[in-house]
N, C-alpha and C positions, 0 to 999 in steps of 0.2 A: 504494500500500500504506500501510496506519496505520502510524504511527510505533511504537506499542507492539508490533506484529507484525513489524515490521520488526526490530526490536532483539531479539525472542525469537528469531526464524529466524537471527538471524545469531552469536549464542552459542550455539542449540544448533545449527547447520549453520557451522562455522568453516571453517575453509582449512586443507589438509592442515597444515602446521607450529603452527596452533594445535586440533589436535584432543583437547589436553587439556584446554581450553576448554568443547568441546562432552559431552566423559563426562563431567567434574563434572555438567554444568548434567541433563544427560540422568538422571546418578544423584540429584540431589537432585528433582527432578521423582517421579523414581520413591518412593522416600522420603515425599513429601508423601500422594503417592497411595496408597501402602502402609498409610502409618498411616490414613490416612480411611476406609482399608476394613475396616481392626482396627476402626475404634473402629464404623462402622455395624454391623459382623457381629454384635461382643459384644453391644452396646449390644440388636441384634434379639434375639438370645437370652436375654436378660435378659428382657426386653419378654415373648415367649414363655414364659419360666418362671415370669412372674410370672402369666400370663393362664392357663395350667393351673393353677396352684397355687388361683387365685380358683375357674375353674371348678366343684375338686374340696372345694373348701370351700363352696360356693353348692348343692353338690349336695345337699348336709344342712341347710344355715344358710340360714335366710330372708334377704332384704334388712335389715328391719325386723322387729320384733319387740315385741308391746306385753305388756305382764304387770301385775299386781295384787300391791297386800300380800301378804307370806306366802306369795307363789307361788299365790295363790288368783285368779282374775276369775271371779265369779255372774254379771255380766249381760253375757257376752263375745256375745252377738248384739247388742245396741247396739255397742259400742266395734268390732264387724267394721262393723256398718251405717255407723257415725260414720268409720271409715278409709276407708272407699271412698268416701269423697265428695271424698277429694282426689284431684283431677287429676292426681296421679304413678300412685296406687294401681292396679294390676291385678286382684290377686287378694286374699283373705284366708282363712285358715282357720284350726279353734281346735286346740289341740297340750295336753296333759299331759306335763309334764316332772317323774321322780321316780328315786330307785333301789329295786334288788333287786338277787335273787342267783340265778343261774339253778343249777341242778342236773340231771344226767342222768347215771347212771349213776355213777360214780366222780369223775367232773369237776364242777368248783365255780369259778362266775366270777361277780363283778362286774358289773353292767351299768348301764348306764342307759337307763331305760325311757321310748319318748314314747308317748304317744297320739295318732294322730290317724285323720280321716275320710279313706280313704280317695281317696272321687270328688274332694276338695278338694286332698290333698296335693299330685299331680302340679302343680296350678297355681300354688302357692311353693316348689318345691323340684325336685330332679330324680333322687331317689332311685328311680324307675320305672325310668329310663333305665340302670340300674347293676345291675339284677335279675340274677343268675348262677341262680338255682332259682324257681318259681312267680312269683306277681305279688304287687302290694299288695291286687288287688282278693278276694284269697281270704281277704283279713280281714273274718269277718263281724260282724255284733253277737251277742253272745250265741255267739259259735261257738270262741271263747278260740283262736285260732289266733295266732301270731307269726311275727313275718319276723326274723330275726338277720343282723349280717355275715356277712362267711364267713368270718373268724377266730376271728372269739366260738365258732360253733359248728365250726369245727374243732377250736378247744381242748376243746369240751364234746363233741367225738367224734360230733354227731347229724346225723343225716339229714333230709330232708324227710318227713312224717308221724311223725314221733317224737316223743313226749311228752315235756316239757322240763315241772322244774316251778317256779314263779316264787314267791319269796318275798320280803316285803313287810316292810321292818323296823319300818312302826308296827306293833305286836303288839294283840291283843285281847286283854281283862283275863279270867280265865276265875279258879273259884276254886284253879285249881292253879298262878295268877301270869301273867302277861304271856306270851302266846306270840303268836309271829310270823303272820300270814297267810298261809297258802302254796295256790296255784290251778297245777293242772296246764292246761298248753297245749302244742296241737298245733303242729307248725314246718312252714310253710305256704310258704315260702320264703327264701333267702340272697340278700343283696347282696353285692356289693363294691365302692365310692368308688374303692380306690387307694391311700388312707391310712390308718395303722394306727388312730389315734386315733378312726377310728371305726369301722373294720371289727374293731375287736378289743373294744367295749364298749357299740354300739347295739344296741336289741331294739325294733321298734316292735312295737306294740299297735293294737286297732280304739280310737277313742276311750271307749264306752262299755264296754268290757272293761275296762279301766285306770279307768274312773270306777268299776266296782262295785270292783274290786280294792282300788284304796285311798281307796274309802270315800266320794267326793264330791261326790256326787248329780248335779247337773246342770252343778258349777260346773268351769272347767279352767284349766290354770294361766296360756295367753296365749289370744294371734293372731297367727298372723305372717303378714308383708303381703309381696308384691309387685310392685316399683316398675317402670315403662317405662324407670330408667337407674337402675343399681344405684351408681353413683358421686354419687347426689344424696340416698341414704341419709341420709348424720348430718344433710342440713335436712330434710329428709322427716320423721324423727323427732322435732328441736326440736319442729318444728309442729305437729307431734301430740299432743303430751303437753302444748303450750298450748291445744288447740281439746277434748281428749276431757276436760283436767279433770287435777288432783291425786292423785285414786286411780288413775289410768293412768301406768308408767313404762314409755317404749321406746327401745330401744335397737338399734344397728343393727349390723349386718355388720366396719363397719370396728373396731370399739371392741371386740368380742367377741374376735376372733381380729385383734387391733393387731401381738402380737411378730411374728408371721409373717411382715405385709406392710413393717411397718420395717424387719425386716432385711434383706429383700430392696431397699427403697428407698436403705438405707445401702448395699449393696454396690453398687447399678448407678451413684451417686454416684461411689463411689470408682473403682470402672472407670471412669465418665469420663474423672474427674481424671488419672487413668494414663496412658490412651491420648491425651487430650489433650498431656499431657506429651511423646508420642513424634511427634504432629505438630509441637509447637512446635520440637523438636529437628531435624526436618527444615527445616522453615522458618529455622533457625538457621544453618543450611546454606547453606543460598540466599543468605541476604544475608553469610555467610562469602565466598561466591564472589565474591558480587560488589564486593564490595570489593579483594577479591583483581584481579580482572579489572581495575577502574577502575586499579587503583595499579599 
């Protein structure tokens, strides 16, 4: 028998008169074991809540994301062309980012409006996948249809085919003064992510609905990309914004929504350090005994 096994069997299997010997050592074993199971459990659940949390925030939020001055890109089919030639790149498609104000009946909300294609979105995003009413694909062009959360339009009281009307706070100059744009649309379908932040103030749009709407002929406000490993975002984007050129800035995923995932980094930290603490205490244990035991 090894010598280090030898000396374990024989403090925790003692001799009847030394069997206090053996339930120390038995109880600090357990102890050691206790805490290493605390600290894997929490530690997975953290792990876990931080990997939902990303999930339901990627289900809306691209990887990367590339934009123009002013919220404007004209020539966003080069700068898509130009992003797919990197070897992260999957997918890209172009997005209008704006607000309004929806109205229906008595009810008046806030929104913010994106536009995008359709056939494209599903492939940076996973907002398909979260559908509670109709699809994305009943956005047509020229068919002013909308998809809302399903808290936006539970506040606003409407149903699928109900008319919602969207207004536009650049106003048209007319000679009776500045009035607002206002385009009635059909509600073609509801999502719901799981989070309030955006079930309670998204409204997409077909791309070129939202381009006549507020006014911008061909031009949209990004692209947003899709990477093979979503955690290699922030160099994905450096690179990008050195290869497409100065009038391109992008930004990615972790930088957009940062408080979210630090807080969560700071707390699974701090639980280490805690349940660390309660192994070391065990182990503190052990060489209590033994010490005890030698003397």
């Amino acid at each position: 028998m090894r010598y280090e096994l030898l000396v374990g069997l024989r403090y925790t299997r003692a001799k009847r008169r030394n069997h206090f010997i053996s339930f120390i050592s038995l109880i600090s074993m357990a102890g050691i074991a206790l805490g290493v199971a605390a600290l894997i459990v929490v530690l997975s659940v953290m792990n876990g809540f931080q990997h939902e949390l990303r999930a339901r925030i990627l289900a809306v939020v691209s990887h990367v994301q590339l934009s123009g001055p002013g919220n404007r890109l004209d020539d966003w089919r080069r700068v898509a062309e130009g992003a797919r030639q990197h070897p992260r790149v999957l997918a890209a498609a172009p997005f209008i980012n704006a607000q309004g104000m929806l109205t229906y009946g008595q009810g008046v909300r806030g929104a913010i409006v994106r536009g995008v294609l359709p056939e494209l979105e599903d492939s940076v995003a996973d907002i398909g996948r979260h559908m509670r009413a109709g699809s994305l694909d009943a956005l047509k062009p020229g068919g002013f249809g909308i998809v809302l959360g399903s808290e936006l339009a539970r506040a606003l009281g409407a149903l699928p085919g109900d008319k919602v009307a969207l207004i536009a706070p650049q106003g048209q100059v007319t000679p009776a003064g500045v009035i607002p744009r206002l385009k009635q649309f059909t509600l073609v379908g509801t999502f719901e992510i799981g989070m309030y932040e955006y079930d309670s103030s998204l409204a997409l749009l077909h791309l070129e609905d939202a381009q006549t709407l507020y006014r911008l002929g061909g031009a949209v406000s990004g692209v947003r990309l899709k990477l093979d490993d979503l955690f290699a975002a922030r160099g994905v984007a450096a690179e990008l914004m050195s290869s497409l050129g100065a009038a391109v800035f992008a930004s990615d995923w972790t930088r957009s929504h940062a408080n979210f995932f630090r807080a969560v980094e700071i707390e699974k930290r701090v639980m280490f350090i805690i349940l660390t603490l309660i192994v070391a205490v065990a182990a503190f244990n052990i060489v209590s005994n033994m010490i005890m035991i030698v003397t």
